[in-house]
Structures are given as C-alpha cells and as structure tokens.
N, CA, C and O atoms as CSV, one atom per row, in Angstrom:
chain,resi,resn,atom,element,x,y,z
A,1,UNK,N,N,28.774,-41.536,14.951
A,1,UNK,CA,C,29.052,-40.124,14.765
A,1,UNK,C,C,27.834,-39.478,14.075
A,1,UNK,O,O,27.342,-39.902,13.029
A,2,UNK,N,N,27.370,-38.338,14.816
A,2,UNK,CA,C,26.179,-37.241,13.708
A,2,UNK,C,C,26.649,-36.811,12.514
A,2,UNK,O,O,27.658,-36.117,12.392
A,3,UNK,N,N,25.934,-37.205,11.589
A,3,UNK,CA,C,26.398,-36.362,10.397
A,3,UNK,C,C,25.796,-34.910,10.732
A,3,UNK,O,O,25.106,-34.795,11.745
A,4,UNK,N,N,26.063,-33.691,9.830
A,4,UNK,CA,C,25.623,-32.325,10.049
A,4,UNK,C,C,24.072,-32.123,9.458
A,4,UNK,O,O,23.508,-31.048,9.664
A,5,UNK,N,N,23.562,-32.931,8.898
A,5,UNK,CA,C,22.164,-33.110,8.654
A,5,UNK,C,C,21.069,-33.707,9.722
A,5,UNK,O,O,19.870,-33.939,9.570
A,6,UNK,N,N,22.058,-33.894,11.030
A,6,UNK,CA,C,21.517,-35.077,11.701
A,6,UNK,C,C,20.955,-34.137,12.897
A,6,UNK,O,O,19.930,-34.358,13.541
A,7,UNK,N,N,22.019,-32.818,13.093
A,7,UNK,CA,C,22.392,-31.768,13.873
A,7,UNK,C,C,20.869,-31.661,14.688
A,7,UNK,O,O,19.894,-31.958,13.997
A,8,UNK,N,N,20.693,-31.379,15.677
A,8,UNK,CA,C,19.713,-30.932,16.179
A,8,UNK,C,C,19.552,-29.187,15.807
A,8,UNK,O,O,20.342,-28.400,16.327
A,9,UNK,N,N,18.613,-28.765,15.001
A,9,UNK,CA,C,18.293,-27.352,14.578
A,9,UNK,C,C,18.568,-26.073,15.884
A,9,UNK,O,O,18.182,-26.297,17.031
A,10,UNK,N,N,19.157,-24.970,15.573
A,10,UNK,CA,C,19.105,-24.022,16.928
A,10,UNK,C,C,17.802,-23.269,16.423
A,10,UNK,O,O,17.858,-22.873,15.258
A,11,UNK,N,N,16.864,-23.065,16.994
A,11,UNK,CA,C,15.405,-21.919,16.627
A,11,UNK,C,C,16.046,-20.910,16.868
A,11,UNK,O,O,15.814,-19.993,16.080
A,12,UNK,N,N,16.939,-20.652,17.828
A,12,UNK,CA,C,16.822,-19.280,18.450
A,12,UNK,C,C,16.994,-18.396,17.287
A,12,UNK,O,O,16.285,-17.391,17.239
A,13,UNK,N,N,17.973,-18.666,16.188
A,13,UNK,CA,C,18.294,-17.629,14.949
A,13,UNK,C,C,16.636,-17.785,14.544
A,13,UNK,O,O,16.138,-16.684,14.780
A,14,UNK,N,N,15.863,-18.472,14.165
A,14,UNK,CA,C,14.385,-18.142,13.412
A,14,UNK,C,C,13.802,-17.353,14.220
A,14,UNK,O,O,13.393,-16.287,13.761
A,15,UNK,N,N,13.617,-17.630,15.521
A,15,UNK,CA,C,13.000,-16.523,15.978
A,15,UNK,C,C,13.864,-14.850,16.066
A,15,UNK,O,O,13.269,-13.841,16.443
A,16,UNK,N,N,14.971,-14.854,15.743
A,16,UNK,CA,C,15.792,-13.735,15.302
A,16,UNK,C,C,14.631,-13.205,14.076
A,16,UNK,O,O,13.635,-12.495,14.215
A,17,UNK,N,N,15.000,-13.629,13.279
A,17,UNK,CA,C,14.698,-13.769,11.588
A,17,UNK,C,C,12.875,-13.507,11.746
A,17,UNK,O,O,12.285,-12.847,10.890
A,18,UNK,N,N,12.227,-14.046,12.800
A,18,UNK,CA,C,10.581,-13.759,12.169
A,18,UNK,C,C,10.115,-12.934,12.060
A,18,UNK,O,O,9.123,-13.047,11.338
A,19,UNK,N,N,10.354,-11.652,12.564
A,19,UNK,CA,C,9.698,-10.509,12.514
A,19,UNK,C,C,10.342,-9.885,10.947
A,19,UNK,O,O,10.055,-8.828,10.386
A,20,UNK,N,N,11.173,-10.824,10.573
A,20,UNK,CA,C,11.532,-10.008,9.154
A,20,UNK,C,C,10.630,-10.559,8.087
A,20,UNK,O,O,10.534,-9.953,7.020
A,21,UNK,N,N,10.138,-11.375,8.246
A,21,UNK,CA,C,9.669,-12.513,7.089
A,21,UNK,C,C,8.757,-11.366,6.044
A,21,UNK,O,O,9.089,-11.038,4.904
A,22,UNK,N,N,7.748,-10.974,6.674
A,22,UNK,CA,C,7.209,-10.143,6.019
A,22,UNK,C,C,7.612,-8.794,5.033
A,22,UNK,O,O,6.904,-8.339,4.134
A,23,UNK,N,N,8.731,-8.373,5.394
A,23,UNK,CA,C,9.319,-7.145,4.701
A,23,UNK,C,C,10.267,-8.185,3.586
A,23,UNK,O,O,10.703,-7.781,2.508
A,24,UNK,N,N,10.458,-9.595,4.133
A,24,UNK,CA,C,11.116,-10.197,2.574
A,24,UNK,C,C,10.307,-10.675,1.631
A,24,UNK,O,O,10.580,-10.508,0.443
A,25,UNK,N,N,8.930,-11.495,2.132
A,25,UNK,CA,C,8.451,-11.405,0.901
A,25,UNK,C,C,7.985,-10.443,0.671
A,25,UNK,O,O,7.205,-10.822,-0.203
A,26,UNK,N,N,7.804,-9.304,0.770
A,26,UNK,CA,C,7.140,-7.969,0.780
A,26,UNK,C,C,8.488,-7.156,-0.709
A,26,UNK,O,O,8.285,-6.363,-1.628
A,27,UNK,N,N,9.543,-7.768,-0.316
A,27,UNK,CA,C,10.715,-7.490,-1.075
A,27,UNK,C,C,11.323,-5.748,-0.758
A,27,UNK,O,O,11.343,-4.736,-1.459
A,28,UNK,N,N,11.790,-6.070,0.725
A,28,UNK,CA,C,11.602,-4.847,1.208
A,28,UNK,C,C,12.481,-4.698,2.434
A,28,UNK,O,O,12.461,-3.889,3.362
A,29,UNK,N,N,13.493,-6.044,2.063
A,29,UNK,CA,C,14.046,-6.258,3.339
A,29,UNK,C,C,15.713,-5.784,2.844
A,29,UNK,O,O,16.268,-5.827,1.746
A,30,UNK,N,N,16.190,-5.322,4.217
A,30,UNK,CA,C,17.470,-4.693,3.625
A,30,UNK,C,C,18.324,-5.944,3.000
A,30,UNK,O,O,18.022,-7.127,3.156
A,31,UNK,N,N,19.291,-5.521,2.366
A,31,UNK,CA,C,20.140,-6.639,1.554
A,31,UNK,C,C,21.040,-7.389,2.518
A,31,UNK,O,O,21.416,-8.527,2.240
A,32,UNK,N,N,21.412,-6.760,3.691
A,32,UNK,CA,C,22.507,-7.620,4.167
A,32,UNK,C,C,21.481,-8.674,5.303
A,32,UNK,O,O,22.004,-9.750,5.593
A,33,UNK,N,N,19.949,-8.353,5.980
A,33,UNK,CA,C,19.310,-9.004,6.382
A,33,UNK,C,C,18.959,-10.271,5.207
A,33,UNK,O,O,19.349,-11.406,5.483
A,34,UNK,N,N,18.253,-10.045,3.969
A,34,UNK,CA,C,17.896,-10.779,3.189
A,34,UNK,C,C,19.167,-11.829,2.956
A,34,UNK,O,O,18.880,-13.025,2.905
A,35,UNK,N,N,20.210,-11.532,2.848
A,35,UNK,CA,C,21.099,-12.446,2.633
A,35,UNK,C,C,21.048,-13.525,4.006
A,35,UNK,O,O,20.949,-14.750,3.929
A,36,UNK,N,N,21.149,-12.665,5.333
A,36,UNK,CA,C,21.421,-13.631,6.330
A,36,UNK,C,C,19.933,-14.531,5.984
A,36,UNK,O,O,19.726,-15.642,5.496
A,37,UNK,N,N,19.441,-13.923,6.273
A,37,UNK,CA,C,17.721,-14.765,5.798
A,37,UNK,C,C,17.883,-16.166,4.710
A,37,UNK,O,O,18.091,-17.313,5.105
A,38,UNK,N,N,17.802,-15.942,3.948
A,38,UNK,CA,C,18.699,-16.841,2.718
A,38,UNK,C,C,19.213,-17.941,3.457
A,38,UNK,O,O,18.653,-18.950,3.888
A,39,UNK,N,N,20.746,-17.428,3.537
A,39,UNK,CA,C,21.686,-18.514,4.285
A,39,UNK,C,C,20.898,-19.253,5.304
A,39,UNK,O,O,20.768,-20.477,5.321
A,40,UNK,N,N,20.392,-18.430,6.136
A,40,UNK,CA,C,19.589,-19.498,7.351
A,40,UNK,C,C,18.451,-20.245,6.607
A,40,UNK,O,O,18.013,-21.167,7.295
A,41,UNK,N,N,17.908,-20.128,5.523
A,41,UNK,CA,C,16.646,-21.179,5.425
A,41,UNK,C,C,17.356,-22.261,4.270
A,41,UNK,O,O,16.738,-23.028,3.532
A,42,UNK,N,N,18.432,-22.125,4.332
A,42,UNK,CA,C,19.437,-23.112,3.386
A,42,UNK,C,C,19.131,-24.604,3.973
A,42,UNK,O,O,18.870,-25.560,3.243
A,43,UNK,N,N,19.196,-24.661,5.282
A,43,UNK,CA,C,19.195,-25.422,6.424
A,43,UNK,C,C,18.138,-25.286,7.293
A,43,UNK,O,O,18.125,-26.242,8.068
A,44,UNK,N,N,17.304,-24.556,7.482
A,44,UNK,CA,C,16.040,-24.142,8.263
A,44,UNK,C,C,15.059,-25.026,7.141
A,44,UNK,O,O,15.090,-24.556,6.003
A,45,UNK,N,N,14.129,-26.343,7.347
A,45,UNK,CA,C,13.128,-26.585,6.572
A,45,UNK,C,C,12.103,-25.819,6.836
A,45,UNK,O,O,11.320,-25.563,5.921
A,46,UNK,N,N,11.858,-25.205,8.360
A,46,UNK,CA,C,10.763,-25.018,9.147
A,46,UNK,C,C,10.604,-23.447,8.474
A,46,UNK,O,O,9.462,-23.097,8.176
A,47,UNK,N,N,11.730,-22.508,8.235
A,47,UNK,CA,C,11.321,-21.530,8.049
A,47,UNK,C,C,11.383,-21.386,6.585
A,47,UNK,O,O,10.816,-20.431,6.055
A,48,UNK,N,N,12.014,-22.241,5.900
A,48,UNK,CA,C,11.216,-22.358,4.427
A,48,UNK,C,C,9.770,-22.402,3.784
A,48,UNK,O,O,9.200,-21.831,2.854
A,49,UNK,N,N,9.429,-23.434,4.810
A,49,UNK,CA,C,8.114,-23.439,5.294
A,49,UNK,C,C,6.886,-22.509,5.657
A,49,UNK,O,O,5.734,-22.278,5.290
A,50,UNK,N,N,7.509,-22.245,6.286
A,50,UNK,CA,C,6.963,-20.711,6.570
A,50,UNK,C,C,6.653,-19.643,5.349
A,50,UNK,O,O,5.558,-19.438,4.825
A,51,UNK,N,N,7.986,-18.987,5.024
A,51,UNK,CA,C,7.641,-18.266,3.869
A,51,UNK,C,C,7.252,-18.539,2.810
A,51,UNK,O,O,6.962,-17.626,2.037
A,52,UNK,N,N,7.114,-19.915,2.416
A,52,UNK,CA,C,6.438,-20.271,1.320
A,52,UNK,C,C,4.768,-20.276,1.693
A,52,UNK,O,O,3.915,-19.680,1.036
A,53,UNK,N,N,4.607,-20.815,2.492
A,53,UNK,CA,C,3.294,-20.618,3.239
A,53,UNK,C,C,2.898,-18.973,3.366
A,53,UNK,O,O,1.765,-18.535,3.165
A,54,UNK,N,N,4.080,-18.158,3.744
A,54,UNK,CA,C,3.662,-16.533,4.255
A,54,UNK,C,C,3.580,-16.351,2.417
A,54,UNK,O,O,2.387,-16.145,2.193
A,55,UNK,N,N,4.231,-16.347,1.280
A,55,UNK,CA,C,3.888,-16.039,-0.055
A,55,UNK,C,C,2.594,-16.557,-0.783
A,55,UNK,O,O,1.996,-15.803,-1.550
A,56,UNK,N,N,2.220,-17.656,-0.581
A,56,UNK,CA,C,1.226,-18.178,-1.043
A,56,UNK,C,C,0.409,-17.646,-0.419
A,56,UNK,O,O,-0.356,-17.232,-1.291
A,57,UNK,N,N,-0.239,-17.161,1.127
A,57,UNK,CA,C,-1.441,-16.582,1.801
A,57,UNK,C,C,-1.405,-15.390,0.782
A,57,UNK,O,O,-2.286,-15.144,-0.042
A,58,UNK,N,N,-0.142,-14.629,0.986
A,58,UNK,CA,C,-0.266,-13.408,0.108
A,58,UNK,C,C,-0.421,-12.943,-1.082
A,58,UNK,O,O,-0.644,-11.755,-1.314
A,59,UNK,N,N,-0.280,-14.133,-2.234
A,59,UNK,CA,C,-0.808,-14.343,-3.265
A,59,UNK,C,C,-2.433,-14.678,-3.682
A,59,UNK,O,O,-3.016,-14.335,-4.711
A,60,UNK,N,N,-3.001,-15.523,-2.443
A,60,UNK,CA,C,-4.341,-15.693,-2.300
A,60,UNK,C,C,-5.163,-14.532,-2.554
A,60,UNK,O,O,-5.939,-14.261,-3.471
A,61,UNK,N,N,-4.669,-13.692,-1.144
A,61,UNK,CA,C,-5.254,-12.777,-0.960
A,61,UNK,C,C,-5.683,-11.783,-2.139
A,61,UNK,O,O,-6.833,-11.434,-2.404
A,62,UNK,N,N,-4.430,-11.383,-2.828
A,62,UNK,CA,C,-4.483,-10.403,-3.666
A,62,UNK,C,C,-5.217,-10.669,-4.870
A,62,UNK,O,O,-5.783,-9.967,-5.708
A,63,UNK,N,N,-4.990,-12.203,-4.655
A,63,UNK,CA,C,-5.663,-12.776,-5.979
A,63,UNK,C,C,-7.548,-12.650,-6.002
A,63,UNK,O,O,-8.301,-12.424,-6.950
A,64,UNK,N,N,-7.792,-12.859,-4.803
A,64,UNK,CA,C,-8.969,-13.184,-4.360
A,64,UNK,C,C,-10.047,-11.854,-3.572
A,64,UNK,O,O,-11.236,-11.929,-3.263
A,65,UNK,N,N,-9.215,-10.862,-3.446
A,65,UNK,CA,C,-9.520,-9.257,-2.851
A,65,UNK,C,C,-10.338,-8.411,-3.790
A,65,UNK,O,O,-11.292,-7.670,-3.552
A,66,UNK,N,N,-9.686,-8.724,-4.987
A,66,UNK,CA,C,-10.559,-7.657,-5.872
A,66,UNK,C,C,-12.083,-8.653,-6.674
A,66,UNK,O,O,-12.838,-8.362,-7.601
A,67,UNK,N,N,-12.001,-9.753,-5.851
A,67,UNK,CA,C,-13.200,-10.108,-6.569
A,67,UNK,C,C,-14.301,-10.519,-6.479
A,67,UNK,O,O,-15.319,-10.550,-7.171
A,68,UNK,N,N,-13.761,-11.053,-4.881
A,68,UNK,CA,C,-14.750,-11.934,-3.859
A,68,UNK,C,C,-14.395,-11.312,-2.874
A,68,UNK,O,O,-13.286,-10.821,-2.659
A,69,UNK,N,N,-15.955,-11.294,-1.777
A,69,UNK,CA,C,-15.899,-10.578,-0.424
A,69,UNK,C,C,-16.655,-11.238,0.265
A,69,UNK,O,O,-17.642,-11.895,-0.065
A,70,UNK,N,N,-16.084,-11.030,1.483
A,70,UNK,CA,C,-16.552,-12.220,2.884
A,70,UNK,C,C,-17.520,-11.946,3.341
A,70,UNK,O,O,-17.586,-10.841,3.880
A,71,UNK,N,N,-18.296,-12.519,3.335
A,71,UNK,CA,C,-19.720,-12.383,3.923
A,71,UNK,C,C,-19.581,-11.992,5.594
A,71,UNK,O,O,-18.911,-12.673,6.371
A,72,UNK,N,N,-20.433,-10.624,6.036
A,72,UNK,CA,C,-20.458,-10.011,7.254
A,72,UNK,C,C,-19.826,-10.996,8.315
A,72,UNK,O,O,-18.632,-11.003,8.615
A,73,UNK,N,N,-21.022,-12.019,8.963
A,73,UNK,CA,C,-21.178,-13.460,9.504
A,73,UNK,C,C,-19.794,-13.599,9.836
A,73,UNK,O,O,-19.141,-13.210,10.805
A,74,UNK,N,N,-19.331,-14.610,8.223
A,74,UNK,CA,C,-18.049,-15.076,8.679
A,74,UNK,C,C,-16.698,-13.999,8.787
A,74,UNK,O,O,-15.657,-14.255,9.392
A,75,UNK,N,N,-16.953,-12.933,8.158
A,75,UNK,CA,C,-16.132,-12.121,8.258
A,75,UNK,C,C,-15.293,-11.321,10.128
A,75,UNK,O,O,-14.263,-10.918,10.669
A,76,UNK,N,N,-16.810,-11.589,10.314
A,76,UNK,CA,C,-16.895,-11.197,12.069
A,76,UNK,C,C,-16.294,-12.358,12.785
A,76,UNK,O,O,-15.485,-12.246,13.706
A,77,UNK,N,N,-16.816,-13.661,12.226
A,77,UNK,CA,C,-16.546,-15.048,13.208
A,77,UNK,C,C,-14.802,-15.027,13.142
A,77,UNK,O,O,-14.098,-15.015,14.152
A,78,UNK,N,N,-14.383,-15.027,12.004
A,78,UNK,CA,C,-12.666,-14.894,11.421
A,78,UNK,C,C,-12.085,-13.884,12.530
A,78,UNK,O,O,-11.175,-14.143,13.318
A,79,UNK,N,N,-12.552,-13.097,12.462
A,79,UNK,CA,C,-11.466,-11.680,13.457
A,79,UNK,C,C,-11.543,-12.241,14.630
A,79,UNK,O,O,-10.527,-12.624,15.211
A,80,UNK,N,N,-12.939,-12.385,15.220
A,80,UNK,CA,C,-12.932,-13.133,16.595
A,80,UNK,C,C,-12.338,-14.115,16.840
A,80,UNK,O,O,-12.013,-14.239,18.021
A,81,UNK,N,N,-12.064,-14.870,16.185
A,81,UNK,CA,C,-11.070,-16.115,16.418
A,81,UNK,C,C,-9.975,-15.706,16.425
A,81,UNK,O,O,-9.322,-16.123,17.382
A,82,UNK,N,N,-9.258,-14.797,15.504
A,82,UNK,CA,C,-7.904,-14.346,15.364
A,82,UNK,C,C,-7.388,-13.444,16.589
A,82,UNK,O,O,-6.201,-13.172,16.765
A,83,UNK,N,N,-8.388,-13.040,17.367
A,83,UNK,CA,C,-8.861,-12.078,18.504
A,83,UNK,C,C,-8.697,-10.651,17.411
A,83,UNK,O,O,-8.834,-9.668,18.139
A,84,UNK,N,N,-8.571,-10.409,16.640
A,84,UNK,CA,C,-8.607,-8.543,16.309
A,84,UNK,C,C,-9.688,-8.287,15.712
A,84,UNK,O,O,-9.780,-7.632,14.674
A,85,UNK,N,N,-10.789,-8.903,16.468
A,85,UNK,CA,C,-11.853,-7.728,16.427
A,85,UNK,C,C,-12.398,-6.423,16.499
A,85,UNK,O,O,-13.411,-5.761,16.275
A,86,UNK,N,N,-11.048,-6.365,16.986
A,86,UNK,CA,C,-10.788,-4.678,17.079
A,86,UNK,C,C,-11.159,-3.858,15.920
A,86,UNK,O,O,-11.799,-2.809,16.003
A,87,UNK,N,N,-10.653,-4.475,14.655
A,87,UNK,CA,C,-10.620,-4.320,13.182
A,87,UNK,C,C,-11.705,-4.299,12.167
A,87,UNK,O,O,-11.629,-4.055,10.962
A,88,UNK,N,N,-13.220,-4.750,13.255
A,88,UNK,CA,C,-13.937,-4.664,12.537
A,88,UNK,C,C,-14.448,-3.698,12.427
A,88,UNK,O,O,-14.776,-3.063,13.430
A,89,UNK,N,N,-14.644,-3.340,11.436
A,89,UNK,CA,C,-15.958,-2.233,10.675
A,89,UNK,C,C,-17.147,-1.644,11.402
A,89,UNK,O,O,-18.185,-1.868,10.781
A,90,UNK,N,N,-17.308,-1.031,12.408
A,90,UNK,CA,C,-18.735,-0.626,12.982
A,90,UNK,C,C,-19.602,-0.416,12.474
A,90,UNK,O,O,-20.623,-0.118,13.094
C-alpha cells in the first residue's frame, strides 16, 4: 500500500500558483491566494524550493545594488543569455 508521502506530486496546482510567487514574496499577495499558496507548499518540496530560492535572489540583489555594479561586458553577456537584451541601456 502507498503511504500519502509516497503519492506521486500533481504540478498542475504549481503551475496554477507560479505566476503568484513573486507578489508573495513581494508580500503583496491577496490573503485568500497566500493562504492557498501556504497550504500547497506544505507538501510541494519543489515549490518551497523555489521561493526560498525566489527570496534569497531577492535579498542578494538588494543587498548587493546599492554597492556594487556590473561591469558593461558582463552586464551585456547576462541579458543576452537571459534573451532580454531588449533591456539594455543604449
């Protein structure tokens, strides 16, 4: 018999849930979303994962924005890889 830990995961609710990630750690997400959010990463490792990963980039950043700046070079090589080069600076 499967235990309920054993369960094969459904994604389809995370991919529900990803386009929110950002307005929760952002702390900006409505309350009755944030709750479902919650409940699903009770049991979601993957999207725990995630937002701990999406908080920590965003802690980097802020941490690291007002003090240090990316050299042109790699600054250009980064967007191009990400493709939004669009974004760069003329």
């Amino acid at each position: 018999m499967m235990m309920e830990s054993q369960k094969k995961h459904d994604h389809s609710q995370c991919r529900k849930l990803l386009g929110s990630l950002s307005a929760y750690v952002d702390g900006e997400l409505d309350r009755r979303l944030c709750i479902e959010l919650e409940k699903h990463m009770e049991t979601c490792e993957d999207c725990r994962i995630v937002v701990d990963t999406l908080r920590k980039t965003v802690y980097l950043y802020h941490a690291t924005s007002q003090t240090e700046t990316i050299p042109p070079d790699i600054r250009t090589r980064l967007y191009k890889s990400l493709n939004i080069e669009d974004f760069l600076e003329k």
